[in-house]
DOTI-628554 format. One record per atom (N, C-alpha, C, O): y, x, z negated. Coordinates in steps of 0.2 Angstrom, whole numbers, padded with zeros to 4 digits, always signed. Each point is the difference from the previous one (the first is absolute). Layout:
DOTI-628554
YXZ/...
END
This chain:
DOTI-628554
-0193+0388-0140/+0004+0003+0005/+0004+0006-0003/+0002+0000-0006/-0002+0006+0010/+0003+0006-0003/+0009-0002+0001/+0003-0004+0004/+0001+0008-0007/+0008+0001-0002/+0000+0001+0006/-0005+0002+0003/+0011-0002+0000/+0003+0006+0006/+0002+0006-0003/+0001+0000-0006/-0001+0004+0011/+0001+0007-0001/+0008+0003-0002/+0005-0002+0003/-0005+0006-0007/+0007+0003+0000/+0003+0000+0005/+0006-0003-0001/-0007+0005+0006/+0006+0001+0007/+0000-0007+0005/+0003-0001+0006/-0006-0003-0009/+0002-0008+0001/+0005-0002-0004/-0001+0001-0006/+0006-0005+0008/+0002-0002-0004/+0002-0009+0004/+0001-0002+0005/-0002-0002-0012/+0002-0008+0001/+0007-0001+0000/+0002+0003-0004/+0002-0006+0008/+0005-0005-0002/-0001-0007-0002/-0004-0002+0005/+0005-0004-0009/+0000-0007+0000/+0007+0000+0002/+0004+0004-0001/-0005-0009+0005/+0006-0004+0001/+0002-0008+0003/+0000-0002+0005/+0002+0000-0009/+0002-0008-0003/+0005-0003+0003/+0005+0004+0000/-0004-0009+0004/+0009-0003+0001/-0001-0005-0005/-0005-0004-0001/+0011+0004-0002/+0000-0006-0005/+0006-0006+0003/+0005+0001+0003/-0006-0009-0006/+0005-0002+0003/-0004-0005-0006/-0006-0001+0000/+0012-0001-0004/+0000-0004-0008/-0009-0002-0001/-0002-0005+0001/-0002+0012-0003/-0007-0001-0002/+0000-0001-0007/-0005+0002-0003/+0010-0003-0001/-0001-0003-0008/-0004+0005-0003/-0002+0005+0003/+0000-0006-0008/-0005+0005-0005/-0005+0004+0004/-0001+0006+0000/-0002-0010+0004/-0004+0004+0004/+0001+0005+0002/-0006+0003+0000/+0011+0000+0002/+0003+0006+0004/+0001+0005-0004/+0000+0005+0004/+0000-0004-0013/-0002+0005-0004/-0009-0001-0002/-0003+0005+0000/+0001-0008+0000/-0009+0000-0001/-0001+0005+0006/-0003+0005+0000/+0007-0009+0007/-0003+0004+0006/+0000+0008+0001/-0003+0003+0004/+0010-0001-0009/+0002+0006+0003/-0006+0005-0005/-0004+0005+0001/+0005-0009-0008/-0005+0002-0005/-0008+0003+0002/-0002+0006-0003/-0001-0010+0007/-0004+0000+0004/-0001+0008+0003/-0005+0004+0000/+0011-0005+0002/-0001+0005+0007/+0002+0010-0004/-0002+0006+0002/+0006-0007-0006/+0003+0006-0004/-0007+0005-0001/+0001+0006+0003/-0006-0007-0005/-0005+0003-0002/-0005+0003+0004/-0004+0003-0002/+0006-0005+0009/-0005+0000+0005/+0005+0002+0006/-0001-0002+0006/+0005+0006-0007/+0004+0002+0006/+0007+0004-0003/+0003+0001-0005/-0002+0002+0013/+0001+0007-0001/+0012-0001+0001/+0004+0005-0001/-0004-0012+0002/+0006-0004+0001/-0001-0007+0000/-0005-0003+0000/+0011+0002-0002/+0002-0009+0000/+0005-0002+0002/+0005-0001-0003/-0005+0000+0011/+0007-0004+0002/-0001-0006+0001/-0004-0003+0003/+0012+0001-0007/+0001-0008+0000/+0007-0002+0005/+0006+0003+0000/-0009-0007+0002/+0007-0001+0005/+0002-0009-0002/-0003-0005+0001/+0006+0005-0003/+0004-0007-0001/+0004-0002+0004/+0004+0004+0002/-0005-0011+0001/+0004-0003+0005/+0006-0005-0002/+0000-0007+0000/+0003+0013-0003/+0006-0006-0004/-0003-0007-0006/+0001-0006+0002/-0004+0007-0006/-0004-0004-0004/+0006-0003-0005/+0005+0003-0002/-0005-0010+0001/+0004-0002-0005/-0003-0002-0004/+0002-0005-0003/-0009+0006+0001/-0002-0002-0008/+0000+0007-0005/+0002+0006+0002/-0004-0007-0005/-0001+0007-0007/-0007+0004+0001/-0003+0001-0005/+0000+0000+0012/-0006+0003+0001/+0000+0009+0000/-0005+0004-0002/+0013-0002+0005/+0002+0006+0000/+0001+0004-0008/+0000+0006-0002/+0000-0012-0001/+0003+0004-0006/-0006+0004-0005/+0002+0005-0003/-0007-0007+0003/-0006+0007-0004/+0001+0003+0005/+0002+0005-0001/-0004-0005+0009/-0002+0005+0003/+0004+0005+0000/-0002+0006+0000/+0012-0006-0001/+0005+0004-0001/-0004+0004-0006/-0002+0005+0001/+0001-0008-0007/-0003+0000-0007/-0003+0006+0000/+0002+0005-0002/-0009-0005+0007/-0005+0004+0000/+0002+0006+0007/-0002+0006+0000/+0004-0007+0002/+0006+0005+0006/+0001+0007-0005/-0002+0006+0001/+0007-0008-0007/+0003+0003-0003/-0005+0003-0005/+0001+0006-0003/-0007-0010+0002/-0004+0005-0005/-0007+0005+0006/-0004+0003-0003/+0004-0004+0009/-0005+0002+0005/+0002+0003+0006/-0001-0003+0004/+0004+0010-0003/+0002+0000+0007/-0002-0001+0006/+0003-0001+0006/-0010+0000-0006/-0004+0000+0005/+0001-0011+0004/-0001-0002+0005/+0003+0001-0009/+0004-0009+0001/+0005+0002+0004/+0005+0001-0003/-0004-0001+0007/+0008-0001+0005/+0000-0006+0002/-0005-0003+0001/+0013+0001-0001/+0002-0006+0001/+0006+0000+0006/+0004+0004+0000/-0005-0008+0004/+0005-0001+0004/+0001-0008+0002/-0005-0004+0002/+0013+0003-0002/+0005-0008-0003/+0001+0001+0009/+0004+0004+0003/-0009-0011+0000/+0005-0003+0005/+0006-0004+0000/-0002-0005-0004/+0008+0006+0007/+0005-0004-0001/+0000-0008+0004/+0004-0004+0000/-0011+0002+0003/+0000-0006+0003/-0010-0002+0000/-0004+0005-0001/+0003-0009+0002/-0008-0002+0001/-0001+0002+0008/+0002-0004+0004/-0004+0011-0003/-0001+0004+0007/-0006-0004+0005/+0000+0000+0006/-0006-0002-0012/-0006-0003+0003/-0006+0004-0002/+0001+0006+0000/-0006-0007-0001/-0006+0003-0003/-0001+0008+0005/+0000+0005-0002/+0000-0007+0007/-0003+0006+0006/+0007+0005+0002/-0001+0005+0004/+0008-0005-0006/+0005+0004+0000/+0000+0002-0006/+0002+0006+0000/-0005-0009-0007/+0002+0006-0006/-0005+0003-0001/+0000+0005-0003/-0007-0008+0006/-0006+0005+0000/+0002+0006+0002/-0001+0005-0004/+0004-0004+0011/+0000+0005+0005/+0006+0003-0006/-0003+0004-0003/+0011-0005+0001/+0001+0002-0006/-0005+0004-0005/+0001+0006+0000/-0004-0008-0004/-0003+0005-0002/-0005+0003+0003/+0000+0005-0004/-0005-0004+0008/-0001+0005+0004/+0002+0005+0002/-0003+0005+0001/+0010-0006+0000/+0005+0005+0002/+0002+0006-0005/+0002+0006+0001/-0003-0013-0009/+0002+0006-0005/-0005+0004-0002/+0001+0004-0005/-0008-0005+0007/-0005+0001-0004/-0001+0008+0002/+0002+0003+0004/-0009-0001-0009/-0003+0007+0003/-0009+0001-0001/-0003+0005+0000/+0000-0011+0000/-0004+0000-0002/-0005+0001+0008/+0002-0002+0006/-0007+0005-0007/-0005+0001+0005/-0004-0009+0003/-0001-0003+0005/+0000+0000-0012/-0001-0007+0002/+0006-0004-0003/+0004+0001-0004/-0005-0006+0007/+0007-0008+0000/-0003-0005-0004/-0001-0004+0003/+0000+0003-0009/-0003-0007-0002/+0006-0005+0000/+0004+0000-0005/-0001-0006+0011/+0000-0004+0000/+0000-0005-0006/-0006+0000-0002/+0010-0004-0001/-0004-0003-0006/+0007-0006-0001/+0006+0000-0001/-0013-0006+0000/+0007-0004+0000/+0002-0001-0009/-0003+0003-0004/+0008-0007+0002/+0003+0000-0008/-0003-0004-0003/+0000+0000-0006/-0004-0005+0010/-0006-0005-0003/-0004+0001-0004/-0002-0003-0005/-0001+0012+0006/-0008+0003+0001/+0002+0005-0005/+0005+0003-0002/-0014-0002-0002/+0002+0004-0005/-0008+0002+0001/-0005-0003+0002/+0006+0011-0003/-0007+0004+0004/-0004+0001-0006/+0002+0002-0005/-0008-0003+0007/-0006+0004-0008/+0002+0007+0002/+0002+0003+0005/-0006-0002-0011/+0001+0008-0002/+0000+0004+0005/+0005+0004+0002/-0012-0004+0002/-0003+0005+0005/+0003-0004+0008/-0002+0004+0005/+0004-0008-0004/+0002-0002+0007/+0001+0006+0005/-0002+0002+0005/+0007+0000-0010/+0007+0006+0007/-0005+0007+0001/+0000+0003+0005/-0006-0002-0009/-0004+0005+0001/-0006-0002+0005/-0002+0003+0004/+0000-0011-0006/-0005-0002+0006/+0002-0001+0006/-0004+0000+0005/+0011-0001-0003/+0003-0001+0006/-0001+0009+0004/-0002+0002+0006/+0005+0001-0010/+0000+0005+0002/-0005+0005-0001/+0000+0006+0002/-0006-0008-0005/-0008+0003+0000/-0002-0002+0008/-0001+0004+0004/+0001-0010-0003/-0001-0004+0007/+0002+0001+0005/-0004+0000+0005/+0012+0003-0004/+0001+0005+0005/+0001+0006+0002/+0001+0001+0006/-0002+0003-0011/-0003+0008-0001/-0005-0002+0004/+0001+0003+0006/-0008-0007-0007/-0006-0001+0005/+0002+0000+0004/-0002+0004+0005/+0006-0008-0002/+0001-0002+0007/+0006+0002+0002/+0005-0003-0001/-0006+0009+0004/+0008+0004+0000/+0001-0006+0009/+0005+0002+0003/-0008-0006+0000/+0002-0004+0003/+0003-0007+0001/+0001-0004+0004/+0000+0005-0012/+0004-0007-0003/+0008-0001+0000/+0003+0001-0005/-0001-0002+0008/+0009+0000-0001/+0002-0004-0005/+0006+0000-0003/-0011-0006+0001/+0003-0005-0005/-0006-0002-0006/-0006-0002+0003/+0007+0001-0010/-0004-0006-0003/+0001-0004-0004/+0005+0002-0003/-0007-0008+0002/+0002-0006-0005/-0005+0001-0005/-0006+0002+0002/+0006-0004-0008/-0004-0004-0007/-0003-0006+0002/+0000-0004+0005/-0003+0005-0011/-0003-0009-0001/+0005-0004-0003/+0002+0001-0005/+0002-0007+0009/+0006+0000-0005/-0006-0009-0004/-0004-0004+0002/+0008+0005-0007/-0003-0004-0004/+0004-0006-0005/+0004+0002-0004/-0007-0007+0005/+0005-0005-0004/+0000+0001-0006/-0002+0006-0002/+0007-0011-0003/+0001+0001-0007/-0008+0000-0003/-0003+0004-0003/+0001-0009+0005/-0007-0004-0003/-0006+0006+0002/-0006-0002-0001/+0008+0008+0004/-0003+0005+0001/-0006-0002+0009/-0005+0003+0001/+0007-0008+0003/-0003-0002+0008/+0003+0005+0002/+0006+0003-0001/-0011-0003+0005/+0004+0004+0010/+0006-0003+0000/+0000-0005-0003/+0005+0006+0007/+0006-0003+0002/-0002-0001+0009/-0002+0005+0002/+0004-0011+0001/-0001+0002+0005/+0004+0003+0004/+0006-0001-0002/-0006+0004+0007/+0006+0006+0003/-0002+0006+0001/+0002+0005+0004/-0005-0005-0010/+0000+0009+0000/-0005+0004+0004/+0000+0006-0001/-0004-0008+0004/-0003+0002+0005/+0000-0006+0006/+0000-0006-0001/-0001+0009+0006/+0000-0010+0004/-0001+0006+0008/+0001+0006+0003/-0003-0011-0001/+0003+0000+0008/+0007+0002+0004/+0005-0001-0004/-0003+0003+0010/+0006-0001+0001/+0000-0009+0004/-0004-0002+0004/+0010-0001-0006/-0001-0008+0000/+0003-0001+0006/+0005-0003+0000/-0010+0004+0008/+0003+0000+0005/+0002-0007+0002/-0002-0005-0004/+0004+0003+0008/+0003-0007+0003/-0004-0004-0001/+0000-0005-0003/-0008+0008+0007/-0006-0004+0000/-0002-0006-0008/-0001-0005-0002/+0003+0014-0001/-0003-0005-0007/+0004+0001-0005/-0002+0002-0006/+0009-0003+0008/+0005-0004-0003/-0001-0008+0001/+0000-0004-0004/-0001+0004+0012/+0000-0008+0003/-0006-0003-0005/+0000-0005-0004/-0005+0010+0004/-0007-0005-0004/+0004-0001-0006/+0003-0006-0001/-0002+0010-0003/+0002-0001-0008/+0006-0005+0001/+0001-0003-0005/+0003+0002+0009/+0006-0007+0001/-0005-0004+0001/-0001-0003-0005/-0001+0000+0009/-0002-0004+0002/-0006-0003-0005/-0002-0006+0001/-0001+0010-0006/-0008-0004-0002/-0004+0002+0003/-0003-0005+0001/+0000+0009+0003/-0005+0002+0007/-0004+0006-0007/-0005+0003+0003/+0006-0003-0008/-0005+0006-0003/-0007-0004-0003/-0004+0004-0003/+0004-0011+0004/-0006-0004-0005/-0005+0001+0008/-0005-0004+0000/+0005+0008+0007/-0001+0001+0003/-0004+0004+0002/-0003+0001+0005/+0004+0007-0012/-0001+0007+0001/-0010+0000-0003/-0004+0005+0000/+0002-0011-0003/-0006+0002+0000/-0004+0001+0005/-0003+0006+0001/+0004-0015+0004/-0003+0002+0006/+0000+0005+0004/-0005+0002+0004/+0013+0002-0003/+0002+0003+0006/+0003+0004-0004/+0006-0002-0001/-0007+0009-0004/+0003+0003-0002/+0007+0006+0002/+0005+0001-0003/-0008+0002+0008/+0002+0004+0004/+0008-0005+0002/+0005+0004+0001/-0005-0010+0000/+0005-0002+0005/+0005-0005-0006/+0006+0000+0000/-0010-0003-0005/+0004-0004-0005/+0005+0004-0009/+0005-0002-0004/-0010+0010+0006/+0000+0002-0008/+0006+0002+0000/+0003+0003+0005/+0002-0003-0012/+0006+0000-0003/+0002+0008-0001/-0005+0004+0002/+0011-0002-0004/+0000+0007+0000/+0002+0003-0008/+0003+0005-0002/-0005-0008-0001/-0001+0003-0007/-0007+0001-0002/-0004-0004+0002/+0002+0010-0005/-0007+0001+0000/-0001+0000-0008/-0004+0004-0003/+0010-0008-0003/-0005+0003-0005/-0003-0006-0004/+0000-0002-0006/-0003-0002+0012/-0005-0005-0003/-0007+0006+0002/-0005-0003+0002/+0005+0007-0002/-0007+0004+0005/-0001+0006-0004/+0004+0004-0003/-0012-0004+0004/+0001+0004-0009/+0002+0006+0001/-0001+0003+0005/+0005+0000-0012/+0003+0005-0002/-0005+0006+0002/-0005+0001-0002/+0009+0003+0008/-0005+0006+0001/+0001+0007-0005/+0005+0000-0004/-0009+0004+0003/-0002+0005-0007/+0005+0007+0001/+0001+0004-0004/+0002-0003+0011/+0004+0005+0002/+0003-0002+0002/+0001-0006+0002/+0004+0012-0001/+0006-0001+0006/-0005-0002+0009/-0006+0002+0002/+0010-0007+0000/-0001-0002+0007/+0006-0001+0005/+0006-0001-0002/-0007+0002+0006/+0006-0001+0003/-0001-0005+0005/-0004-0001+0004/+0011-0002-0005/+0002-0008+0001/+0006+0000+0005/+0002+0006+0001/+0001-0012+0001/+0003-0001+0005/+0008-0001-0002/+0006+0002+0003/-0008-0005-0010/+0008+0000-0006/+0001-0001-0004/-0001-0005-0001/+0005+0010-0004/+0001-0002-0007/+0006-0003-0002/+0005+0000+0004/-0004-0001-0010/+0008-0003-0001/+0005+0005-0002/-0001+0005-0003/+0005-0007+0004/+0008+0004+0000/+0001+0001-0008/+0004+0004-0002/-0009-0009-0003/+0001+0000-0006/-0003+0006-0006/+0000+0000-0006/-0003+0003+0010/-0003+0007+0001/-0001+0004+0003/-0006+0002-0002/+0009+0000+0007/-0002+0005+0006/+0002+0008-0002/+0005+0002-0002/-0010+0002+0002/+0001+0009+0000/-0001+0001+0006/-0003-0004+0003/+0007+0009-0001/+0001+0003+0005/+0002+0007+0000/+0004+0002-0004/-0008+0002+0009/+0000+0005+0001/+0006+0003+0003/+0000-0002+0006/+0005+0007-0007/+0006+0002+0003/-0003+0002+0005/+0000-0005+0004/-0004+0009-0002/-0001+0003+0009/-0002-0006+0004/+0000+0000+0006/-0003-0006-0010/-0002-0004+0006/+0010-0003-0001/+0005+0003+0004/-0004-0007-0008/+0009-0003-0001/+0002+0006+0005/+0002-0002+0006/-0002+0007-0008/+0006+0004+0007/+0000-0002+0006/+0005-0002+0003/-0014+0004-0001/-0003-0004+0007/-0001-0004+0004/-0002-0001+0005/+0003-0008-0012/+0003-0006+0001/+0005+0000+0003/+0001-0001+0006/+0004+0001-0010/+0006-0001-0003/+0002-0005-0006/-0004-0004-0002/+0008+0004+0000/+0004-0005-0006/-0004-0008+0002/-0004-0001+0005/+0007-0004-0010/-0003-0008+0001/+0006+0000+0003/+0005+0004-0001/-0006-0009+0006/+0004-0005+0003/+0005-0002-0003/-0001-0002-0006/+0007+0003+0008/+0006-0004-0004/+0001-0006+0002/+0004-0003-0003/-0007+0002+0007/+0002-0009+0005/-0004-0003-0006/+0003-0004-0004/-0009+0005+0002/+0001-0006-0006/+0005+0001-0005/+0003+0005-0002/-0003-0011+0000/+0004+0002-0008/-0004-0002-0006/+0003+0002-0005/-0010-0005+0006/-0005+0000-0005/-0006-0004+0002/+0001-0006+0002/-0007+0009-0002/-0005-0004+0002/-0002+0002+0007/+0004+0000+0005/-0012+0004-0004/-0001+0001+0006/+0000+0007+0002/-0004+0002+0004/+0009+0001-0007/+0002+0007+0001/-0005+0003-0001/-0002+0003+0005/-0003-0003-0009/-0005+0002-0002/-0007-0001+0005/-0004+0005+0000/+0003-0010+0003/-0005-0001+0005/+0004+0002+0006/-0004+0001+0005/+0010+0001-0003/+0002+0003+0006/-0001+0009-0002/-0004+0003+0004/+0006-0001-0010/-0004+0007-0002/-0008-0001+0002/-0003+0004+0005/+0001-0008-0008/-0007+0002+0002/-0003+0000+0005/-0005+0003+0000/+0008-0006+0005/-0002-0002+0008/+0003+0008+0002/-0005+0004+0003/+0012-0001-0003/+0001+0005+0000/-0004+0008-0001/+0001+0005+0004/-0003-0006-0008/-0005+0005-0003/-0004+0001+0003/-0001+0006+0001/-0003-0012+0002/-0005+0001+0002/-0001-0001+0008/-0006+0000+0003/+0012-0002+0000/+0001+0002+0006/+0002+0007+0001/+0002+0003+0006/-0001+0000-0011/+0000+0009-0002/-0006+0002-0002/+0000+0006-0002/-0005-0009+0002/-0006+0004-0003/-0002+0002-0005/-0005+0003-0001/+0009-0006-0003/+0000+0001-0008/-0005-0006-0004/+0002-0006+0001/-0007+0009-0004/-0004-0006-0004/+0006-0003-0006/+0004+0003-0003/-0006-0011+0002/+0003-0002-0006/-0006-0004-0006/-0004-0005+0000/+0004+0009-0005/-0005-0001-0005/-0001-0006-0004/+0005-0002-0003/-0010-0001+0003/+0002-0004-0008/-0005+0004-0006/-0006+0003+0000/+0009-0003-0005/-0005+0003-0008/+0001+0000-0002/+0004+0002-0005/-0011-0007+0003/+0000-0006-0005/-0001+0001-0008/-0002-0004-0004/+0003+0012+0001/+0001-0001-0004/+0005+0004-0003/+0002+0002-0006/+0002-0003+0012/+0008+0000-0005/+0004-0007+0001/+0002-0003+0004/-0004+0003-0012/+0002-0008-0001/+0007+0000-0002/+0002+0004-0003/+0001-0011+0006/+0007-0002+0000/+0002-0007-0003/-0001-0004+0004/+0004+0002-0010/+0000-0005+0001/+0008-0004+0001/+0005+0001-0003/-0006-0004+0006/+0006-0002+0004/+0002-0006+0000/-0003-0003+0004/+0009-0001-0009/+0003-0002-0002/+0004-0004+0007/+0006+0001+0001/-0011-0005+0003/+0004-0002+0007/+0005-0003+0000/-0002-0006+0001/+0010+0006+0000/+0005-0005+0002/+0005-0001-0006/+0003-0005-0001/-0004+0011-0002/+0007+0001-0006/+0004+0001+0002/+0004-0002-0004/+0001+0005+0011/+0005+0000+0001/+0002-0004+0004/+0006+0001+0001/-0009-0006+0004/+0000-0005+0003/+0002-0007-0002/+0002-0005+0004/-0003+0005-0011/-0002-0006-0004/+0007-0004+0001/+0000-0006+0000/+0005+0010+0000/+0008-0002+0000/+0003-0003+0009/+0005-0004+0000/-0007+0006+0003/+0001-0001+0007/-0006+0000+0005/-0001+0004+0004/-0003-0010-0006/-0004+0000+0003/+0001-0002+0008/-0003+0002+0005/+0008-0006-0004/+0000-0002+0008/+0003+0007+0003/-0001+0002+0006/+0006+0001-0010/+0001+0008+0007/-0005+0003-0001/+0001+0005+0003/-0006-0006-0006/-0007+0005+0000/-0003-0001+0004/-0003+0004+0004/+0003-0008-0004/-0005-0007+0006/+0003+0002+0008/-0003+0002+0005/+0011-0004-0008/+0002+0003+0008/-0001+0006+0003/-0002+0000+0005/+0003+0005-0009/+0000+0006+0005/-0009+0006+0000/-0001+0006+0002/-0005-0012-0006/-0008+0001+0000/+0000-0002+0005/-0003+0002+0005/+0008-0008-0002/-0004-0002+0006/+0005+0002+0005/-0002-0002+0005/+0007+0005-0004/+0004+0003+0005/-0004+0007+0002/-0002+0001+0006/+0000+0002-0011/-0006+0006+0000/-0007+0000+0005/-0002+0004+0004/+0000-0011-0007/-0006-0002+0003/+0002+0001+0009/-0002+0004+0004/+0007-0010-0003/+0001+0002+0007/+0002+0005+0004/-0001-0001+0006/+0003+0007-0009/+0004+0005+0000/-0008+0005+0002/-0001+0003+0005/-0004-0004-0010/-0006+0004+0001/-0005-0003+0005/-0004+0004+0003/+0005-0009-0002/-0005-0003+0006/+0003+0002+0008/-0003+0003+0004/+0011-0006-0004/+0003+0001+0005/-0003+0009+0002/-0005+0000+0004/+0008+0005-0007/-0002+0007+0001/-0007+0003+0001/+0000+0004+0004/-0004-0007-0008/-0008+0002+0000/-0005-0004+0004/-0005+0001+0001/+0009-0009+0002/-0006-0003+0003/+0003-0005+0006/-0004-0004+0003/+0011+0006+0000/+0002-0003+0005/-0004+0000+0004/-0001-0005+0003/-0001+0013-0001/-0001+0000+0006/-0011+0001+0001/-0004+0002+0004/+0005-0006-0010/-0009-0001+0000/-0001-0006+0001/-0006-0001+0002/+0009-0003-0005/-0001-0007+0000/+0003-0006+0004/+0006-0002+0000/-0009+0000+0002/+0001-0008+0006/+0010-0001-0002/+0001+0001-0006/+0002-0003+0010/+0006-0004-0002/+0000-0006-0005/+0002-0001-0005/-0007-0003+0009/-0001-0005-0004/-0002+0000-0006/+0003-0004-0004/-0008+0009+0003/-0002+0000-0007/+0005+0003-0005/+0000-0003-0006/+0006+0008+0008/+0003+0003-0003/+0006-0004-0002/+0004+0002-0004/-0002-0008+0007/+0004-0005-0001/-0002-0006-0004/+0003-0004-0004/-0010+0005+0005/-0004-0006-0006/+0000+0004-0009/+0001-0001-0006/-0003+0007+0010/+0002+0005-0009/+0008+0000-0003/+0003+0000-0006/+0000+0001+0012/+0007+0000-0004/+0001-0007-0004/+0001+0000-0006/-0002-0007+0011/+0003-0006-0002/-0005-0001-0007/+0002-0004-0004/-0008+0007+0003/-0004-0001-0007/+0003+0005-0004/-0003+0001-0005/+0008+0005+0005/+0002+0004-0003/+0007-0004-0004/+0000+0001-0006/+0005-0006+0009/+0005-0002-0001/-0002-0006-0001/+0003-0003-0004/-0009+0000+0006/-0002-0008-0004/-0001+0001-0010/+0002-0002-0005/-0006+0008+0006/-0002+0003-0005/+0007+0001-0006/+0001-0002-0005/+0002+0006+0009/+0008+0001-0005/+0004-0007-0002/+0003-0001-0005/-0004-0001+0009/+0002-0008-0001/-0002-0005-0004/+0004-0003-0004/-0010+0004+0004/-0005-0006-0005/+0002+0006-0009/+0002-0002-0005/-0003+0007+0006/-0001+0004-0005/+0008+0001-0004/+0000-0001-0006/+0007+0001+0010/+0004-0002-0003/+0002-0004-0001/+0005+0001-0002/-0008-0009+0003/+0000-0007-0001/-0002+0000-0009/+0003-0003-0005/-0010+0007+0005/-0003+0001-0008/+0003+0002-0004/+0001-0002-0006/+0002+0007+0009/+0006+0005-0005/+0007-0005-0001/+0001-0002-0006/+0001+0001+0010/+0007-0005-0002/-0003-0007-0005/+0003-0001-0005/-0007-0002+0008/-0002-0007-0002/-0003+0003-0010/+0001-0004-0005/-0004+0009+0005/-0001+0001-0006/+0006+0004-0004/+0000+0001-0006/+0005+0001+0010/+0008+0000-0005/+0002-0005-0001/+0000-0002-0006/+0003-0003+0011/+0002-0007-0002/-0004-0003-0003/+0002-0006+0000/-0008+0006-0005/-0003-0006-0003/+0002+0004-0007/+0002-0003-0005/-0002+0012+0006/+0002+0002-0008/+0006-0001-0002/+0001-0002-0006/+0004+0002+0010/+0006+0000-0001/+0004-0009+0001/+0006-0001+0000/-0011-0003+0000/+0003-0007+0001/-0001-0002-0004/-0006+0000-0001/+0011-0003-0003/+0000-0005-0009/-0004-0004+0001/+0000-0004+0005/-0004+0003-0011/-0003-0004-0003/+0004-0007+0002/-0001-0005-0003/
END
């Protein structure tokens, strides 16, 4: 993949909310391969801020901006946004730490396709796997309902009608392609398409915002890429680890929040009432695991 050109220029930009060490690897990452670095902190109370002030002060191209409260992922996004000046947006969450050439193949990929508004990485586990997410489907009611219910050991026979909306059990394509959605854990974005979208959604406050861009985009006619060889590897659910049930809660406040708006008026009632009650059965069973495994750590011997 070739560099971008001089009169491109990158922004990265990170919301951090207590990502521990990670959040210096990440910014590390990114220093080298862009043309800025904003970090937006949503009032962090562990020691995560503290190298990035560090390297702040040895790099100008680092800006840092201190929220006075936790705004929500898709509020402080649009925050830096706002501060930025780059021609492209790289989206990047504090988990994720880019190989070398990433921010150049992102942006080799959409130079070709000056009809791309958005791209995602391969994002990639520690253990060096696909992660699943980063490229997928968008996960309409239909086959939300299948993937709740167990209805996908049904996609051999009946593919078309059973198949899940993650694609990276499916083999890795050799180019950029374009797909229906990538994750928020790495999205570039094009300013001329951002202008002519608009900002993320601030109704989320995390989780979702990202597949509502996406639907967005491309009910503007903007391609969204995947390019599989800007590898990513992404450290999933470091900032989560401390509150996993408001995480929980408002992933699936989102979910509802994205189907209501994008799929009310395509889908049966009934079905859309059987998908919500498997959206909240879901958070339910899901925060029962979460609680029940604090009380067993936290109860004396």
């Amino acid at each position: 993949m070739t560099a971008p050109t001089p009169a491109e220029r990158v922004s990265v930009l990170i919301v951090n909310y207590n990502a521990g060490a990670g959040l210096a690897l990440c910014v590390r990452s990114t220093l080298s391969q862009a043309d800025e670095v904003i970090v937006v902190d949503n009032a962090s109370h562990d020691d995560s801020m503290q190298a990035i002030r560090e390297l702040a002060n040895e790099d100008a191209r680092l800006v840092i901006i201190a929220n006075s409260s936790n705004l929500g992922f898709a509020r402080a996004c649009n925050i830096a946004a706002a501060a930025s000046h780059g021609d492209y947006l790289l989206f990047l969450n504090p988990d994720c730490v880019l190989a070398p050439d990433a921010v150049a193949g992102l942006v080799a990929a959409m130079q070709a396709d000056t009809g791309a508004g958005m791209a995602g990485g391969l994002l990639l586990n520690a253990d060096g796997t696909e992660q699943a997410g980063g490229r997928r489907l968008v996960p309409t009611p239909w086959r939300t309902f299948v993937r709740a219910f167990g209805l996908r050991s049904l996609a051999d026979r009946y593919p078309r009608l059973f198949n899940g909306y993650d694609l990276h059990r499916q083999p890795l394509p050799k180019e950029p392609v374009a797909i229906e959605a990538i994750s928020g854990a790495c999205m570039m974005v094009r300013r001329e398409a951002m202008c002519d979208v608009g900002l993320l959604d601030e109704g989320y406050f995390m989780h979702c915002e990202d597949l509502d861009w996406c639907m967005r985009f491309r009910q503007r006619g903007w391609r969204v890429l995947f390019v599989p060889s800007a590898r990513v590897t992404h450290f999933k659910g470091v900032c989560s680890r401390a509150r996993p049930v408001f995480v929980e809660w408002h992933k699936h406040c989102g979910m509802v929040r994205f189907y209501r708006r994008f799929f009310r008026h395509q889908y049966p009632g009934v079905l859309m009432w059987a998908v919500m009650l498997a959206v909240w059965l879901r958070f339910a069973a899901v925060s029962c695991v979460h609680l029940a495994r604090k009380w067993f750590r936290i109860r004396p011997a």
